[in-house]
C-alpha positions as CSV (number, residue, x, y, z in Angstrom):
1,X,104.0,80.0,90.7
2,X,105.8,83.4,92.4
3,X,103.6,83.0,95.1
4,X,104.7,79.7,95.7
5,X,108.1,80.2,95.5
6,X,107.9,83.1,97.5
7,X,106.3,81.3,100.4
8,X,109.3,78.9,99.7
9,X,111.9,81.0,100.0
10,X,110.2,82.4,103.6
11,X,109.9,79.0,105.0
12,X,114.0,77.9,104.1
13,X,114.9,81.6,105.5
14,X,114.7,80.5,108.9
15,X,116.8,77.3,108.9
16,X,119.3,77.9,105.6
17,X,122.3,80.4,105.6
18,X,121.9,83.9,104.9
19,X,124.6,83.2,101.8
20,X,122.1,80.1,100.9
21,X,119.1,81.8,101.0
22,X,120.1,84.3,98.6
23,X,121.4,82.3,96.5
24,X,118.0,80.1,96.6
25,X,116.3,83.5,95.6
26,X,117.8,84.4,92.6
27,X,117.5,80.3,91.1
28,X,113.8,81.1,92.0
29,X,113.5,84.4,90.7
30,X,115.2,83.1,87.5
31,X,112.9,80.8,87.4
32,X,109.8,82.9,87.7
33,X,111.6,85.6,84.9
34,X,111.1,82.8,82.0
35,X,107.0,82.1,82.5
36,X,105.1,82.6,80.0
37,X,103.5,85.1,82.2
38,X,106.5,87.0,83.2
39,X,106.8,87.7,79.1
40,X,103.2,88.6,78.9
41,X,103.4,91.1,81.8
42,X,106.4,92.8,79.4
43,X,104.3,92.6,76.4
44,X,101.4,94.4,78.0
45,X,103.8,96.4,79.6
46,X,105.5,98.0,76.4
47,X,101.8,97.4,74.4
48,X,100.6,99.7,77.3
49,X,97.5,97.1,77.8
50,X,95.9,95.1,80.3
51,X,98.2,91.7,81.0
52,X,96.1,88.4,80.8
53,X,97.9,85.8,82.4
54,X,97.5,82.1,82.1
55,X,99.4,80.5,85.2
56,X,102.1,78.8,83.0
């Protein structure tokens, strides 16, 4: 999913504002910041283990 929305936010930098593509970064990073992932990578994180992610 980051990846994807990465690659998203690459493609709409070259024909979107500078103003709008910011702001399209931080819905997208929002976004990616409540995966399940993203509170696995914390959990392993603060655990001090190795993060297994599902894609979700």
């Amino acid at each position: 999913m980051a990846l994807r929305l990465t690659k998203q936010n690459l493609v709409e930098s070259e024909y979107v504002s500078f103003e709008r593509a910011l702001n399209n970064e931080a819905v997208r990073h929002s976004r990616c910041a409540e995966t399940q992932d993203a509170a696995e990578a914390a959990g392993a994180f603060l655990e001090k283990r190795p993060a297994v992610f599902v894609g979700k």
